[in-house]
C-alpha positions as CSV (number, residue, x, y, z in Angstrom):
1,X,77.6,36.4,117.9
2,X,79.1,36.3,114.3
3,X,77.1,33.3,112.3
4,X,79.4,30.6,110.8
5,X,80.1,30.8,107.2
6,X,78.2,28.1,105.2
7,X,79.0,26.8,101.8
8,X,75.9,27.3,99.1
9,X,74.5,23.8,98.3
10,X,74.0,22.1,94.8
11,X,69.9,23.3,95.4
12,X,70.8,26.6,96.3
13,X,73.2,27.2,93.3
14,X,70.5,25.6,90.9
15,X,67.9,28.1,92.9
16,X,70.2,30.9,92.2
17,X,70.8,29.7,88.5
18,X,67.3,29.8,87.5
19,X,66.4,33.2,89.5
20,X,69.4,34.7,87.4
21,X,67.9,33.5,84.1
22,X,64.4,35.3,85.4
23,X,66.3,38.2,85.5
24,X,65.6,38.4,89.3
25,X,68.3,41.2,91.2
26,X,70.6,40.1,93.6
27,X,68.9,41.2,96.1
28,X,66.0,39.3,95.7
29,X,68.0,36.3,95.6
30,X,69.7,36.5,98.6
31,X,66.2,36.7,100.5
32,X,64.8,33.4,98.5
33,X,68.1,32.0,99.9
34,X,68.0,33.7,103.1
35,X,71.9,34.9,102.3
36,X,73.7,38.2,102.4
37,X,73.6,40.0,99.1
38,X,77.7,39.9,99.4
39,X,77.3,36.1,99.2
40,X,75.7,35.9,96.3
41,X,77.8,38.4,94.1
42,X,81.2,36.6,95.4
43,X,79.3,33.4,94.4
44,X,78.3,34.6,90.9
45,X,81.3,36.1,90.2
46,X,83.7,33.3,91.4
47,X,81.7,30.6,89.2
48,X,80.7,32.6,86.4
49,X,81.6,30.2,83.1
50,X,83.4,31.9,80.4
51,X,83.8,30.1,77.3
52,X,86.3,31.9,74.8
53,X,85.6,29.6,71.6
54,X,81.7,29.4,72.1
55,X,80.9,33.0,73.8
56,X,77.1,32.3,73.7
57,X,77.6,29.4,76.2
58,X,78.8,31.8,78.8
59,X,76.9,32.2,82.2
60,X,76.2,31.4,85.5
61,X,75.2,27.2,85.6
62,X,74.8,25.5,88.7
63,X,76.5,21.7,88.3
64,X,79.3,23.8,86.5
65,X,79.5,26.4,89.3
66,X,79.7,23.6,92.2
67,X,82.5,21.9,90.0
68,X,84.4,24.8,90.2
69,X,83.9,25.5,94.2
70,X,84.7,21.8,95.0
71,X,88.0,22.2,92.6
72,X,88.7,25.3,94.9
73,X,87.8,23.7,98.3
74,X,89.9,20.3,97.5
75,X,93.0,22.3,96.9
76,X,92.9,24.3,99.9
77,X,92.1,21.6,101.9
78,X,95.7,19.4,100.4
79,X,96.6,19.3,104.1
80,X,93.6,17.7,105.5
81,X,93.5,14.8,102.3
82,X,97.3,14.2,103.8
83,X,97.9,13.1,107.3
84,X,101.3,12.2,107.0
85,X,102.0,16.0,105.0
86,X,99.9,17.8,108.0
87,X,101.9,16.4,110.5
88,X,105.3,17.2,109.0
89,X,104.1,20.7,108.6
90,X,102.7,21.5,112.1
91,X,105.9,19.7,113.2
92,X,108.3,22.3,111.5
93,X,105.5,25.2,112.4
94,X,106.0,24.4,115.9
95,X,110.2,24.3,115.6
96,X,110.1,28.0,114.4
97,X,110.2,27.5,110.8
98,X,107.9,29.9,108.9
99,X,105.6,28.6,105.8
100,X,107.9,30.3,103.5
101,X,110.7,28.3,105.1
102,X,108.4,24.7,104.9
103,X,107.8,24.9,101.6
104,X,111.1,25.7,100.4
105,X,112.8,22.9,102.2
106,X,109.8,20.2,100.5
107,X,111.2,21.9,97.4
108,X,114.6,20.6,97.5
109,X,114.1,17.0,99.9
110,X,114.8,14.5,97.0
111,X,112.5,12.1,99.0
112,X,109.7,14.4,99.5
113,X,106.5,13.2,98.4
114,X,104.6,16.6,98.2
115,X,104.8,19.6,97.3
116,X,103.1,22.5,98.8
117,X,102.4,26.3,98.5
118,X,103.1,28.6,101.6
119,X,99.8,29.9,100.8
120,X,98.0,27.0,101.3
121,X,99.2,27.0,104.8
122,X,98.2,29.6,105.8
123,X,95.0,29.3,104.8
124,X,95.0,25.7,106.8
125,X,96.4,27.5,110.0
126,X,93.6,30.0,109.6
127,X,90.9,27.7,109.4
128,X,88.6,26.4,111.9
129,X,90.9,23.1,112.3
130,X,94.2,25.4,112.6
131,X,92.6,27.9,115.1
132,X,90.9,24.8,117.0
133,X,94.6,24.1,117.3
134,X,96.1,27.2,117.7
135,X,98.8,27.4,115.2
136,X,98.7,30.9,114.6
137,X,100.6,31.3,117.6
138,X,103.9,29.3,116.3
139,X,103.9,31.8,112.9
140,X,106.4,34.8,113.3
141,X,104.0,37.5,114.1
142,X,101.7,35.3,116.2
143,X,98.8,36.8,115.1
144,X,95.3,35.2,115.5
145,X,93.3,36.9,112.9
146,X,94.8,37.2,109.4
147,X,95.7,40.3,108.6
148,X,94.9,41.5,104.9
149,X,97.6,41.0,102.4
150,X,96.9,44.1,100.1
151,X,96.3,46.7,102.5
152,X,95.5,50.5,101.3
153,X,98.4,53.1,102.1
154,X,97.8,55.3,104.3
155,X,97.2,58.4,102.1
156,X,97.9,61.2,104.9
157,X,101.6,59.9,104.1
158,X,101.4,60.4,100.3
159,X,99.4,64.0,100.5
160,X,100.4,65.2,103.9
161,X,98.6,67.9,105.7
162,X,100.6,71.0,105.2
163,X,100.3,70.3,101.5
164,X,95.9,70.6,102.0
165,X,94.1,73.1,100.0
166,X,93.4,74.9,103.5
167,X,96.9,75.8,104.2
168,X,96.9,77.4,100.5
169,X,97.9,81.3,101.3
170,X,95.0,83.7,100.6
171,X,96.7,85.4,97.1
172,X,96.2,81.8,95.4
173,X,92.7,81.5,96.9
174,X,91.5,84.8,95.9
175,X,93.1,84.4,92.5
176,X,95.3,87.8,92.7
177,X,98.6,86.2,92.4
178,X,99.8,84.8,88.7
179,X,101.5,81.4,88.1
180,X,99.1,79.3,89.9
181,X,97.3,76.7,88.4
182,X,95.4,74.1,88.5
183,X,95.7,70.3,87.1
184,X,93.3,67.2,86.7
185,X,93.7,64.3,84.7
186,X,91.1,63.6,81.6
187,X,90.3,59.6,81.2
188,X,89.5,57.7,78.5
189,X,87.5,54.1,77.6
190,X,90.0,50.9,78.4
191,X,89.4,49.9,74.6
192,X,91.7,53.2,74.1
193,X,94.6,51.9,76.8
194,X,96.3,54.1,79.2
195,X,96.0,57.1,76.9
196,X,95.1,60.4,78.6
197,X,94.9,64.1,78.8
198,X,96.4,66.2,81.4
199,X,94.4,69.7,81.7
200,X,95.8,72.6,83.3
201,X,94.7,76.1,83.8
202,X,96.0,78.9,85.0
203,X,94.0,80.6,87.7
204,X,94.5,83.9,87.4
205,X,94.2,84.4,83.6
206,X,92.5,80.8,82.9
207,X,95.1,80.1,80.4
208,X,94.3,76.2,79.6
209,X,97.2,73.7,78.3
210,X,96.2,70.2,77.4
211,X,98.8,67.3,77.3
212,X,98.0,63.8,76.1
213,X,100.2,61.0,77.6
214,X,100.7,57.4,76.8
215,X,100.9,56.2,80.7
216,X,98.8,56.9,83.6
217,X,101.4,56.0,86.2
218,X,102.7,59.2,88.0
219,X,106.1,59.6,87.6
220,X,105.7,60.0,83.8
221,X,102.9,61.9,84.1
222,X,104.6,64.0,86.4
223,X,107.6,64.3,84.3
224,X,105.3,65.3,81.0
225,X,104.4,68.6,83.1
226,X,108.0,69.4,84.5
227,X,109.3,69.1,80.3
228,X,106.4,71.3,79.4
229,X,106.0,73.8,81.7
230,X,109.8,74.3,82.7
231,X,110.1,76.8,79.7
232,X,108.1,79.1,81.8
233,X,109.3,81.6,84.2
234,X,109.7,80.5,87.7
235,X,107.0,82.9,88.9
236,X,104.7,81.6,86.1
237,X,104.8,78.1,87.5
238,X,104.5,78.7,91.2
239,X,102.0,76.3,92.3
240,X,99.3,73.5,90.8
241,X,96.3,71.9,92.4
242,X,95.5,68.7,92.0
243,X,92.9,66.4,93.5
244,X,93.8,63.1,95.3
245,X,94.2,60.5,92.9
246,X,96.7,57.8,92.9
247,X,98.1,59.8,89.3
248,X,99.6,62.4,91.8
249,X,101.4,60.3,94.0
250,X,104.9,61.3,92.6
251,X,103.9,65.1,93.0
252,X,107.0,65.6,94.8
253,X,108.9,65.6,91.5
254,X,107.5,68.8,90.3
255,X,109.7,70.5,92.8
256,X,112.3,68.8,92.4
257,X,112.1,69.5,89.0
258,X,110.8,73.0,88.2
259,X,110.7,74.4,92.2
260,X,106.7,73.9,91.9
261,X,104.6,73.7,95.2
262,X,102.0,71.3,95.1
263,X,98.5,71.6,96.8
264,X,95.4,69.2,97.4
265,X,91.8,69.2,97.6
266,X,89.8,67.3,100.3
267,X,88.9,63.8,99.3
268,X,86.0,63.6,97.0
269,X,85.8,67.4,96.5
270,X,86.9,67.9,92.9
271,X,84.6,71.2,93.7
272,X,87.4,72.9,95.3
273,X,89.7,73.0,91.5
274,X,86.2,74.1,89.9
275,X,88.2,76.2,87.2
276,X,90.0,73.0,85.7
277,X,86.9,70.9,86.2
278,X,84.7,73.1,84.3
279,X,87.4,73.8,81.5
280,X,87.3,69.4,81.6
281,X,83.2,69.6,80.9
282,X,84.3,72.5,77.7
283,X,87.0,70.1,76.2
284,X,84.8,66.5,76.2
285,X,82.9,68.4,73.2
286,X,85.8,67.6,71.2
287,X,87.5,64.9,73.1
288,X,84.5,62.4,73.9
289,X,85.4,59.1,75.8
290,X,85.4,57.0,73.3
291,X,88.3,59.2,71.3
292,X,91.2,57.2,70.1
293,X,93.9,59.8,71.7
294,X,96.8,58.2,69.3
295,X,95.3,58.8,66.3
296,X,94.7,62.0,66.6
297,X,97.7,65.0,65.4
298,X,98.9,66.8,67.3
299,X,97.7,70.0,65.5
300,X,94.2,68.7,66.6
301,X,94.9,68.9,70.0
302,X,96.7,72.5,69.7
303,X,93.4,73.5,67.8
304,X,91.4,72.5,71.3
305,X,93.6,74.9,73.6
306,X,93.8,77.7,71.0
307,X,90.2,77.7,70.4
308,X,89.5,78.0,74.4
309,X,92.2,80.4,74.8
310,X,91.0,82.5,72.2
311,X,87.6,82.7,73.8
312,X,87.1,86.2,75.4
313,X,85.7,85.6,79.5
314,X,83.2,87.6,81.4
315,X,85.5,87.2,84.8
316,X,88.0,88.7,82.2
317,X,86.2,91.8,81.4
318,X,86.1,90.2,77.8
319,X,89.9,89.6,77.3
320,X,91.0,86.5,76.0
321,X,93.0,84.0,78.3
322,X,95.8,84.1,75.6
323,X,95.9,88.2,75.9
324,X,95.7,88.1,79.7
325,X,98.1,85.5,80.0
326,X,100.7,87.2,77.5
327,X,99.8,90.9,80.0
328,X,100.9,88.7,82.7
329,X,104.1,86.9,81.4
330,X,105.3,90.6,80.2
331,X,105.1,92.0,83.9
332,X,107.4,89.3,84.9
333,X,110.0,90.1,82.2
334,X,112.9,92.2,83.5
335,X,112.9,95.9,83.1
């Protein structure tokens, strides 16, 4: 049977305080306290004091951290302080009127003496005095148990299953066919902003392009690669894999745009695009975390792909990418 949820005391925040200037881990606190580890990082992390003009003062202080949790429990609990508010709202619950609905009407009543957040409402119909009196079952959906409110997608939706890396047809897989490549995204420190590299590489001839971008949303990123690589032949751009991040949602664009397949590794197996990943390890030589991308030229960043393109490869038999990549393009040209 599931333990009831307690509320740390003033002596076990000042317990936790002076464990935390000791140094003592998390862990080791929560068994002084005889808590879950989970407790005490919420609890930490909710009533950490941050003080912008006197940064030295900052930290984790007991009276200050129980200020704060009574602050947060006081304004949850605005329909328990109010009998006369508590009653008008379970009245309208049980008449069919959502919380949305409540609190707009309290909005506009000239008269009304409160005002309340629909939030707040919810949170009272879900606690152990609204389930004792089972309001949940007057909301629309009539659910018992609060469902999250910022759920996770379903990501079989976003990469679907015929779009896997095992469905890929054996002349990608084995490298014989030109025009596939393969694409990951390069990330920087968040003192640099949203400024990134995209890396692609050719499978085939291990050709390597490298694009910086201002935005790591995916439909610009997306449209960055249909401008740059739609010079290209159409059998020179059949196919890129990428791996599952959130950066290649809009992947659908690239055949919209260019008439390029997408394909996708297995979660948590960047191992399975091992070509652009290891070109990704060559490139942080020059372009280190902690690079400001914007300041750089862009002659910099041409210098980066011509020096690995110009580096002859053993798989290669010693040819350059750039000379097996130009052998390549001339096959497609029309005789």
């Amino acid at each position: 049977m599931r333990r009831p949820y307690r509320k740390l005391t003033l002596d076990e925040r000042r317990i936790l305080a002076t464990m935390l200037q000791a140094k003592a881990t998390k862990t080791k606190i929560a068994e002084v306290l005889g808590r879950d580890r989970s407790t005490i990082h919420r609890e930490i992390k909710r009533n950490w004091w941050h003080d912008e003009e006197v940064p030295q003062a900052a930290g984790y202080w007991h009276v200050t951290a129980q200020t704060l949790a009574d602050r947060r429990y006081l304004k949850r609990r605005k329909l328990e302080q109010h009998e006369d508010l508590r009653n008008e709202v379970i009245g309208k619950l049980k008449t069919g009127w959502s919380p949305e609905q409540i609190t707009g009407r309290l909005k506009i009543e000239p008269c009304a003496p409160y005002r309340i957040c629909h939030e707040t409402i919810y949170q009272y119909v879900y606690s152990e005095s609204g389930q004792s009196q089972e309001l949940g079952r007057y909301l629309p959906e009539r659910r018992r148990k609060r469902k999250p409110r910022y759920a996770r997608k379903v990501r079989d939706r976003v990469f679907p299953l015929e779009t896997s890396i095992h469905n890929r047809p054996d002349e990608i897989n084995d490298r014989s066919q030109f025009g596939n490549w393969e694409g990951d995204l390069m990330i920087f420190e968040r003192a640099q902003g949203n400024a990134n590299v995209a890396t692609l590489i050719e499978r085939k001839t291990r050709y390597t392009v490298l694009l910086r971008n201002n935005d790591r949303k995916s439909r610009p990123l997306m449209n960055k690669l249909v401008n740059e690589m739609s010079p290209l032949p159409a059998d020179a751009r059949r196919s890129i894999t990428f791996d599952r991040g959130f950066e290649f949602t809009s992947w659908r664009e690239l055949h919209k745009g260019m008439g390029t397949k997408s394909w996708f590794c297995d979660p948590q197996a960047p191992w399975q695009k091992g070509s652009v990943e290891n070109m990704n390890k060559r490139v942080r030589r020059y372009l280190p975390r902690d690079t400001a991308l914007l300041s750089l030229p862009n002659r910099y960043m041409k210098s980066i792909c011509d020096r690995r393109n110009a580096t002859p490869r053993k798989c290669l038999g010693y040819r350059t990418p750039a000379e097996a990549f130009r052998d390549e393009l001339m096959k497609l040209e029309p005789r």
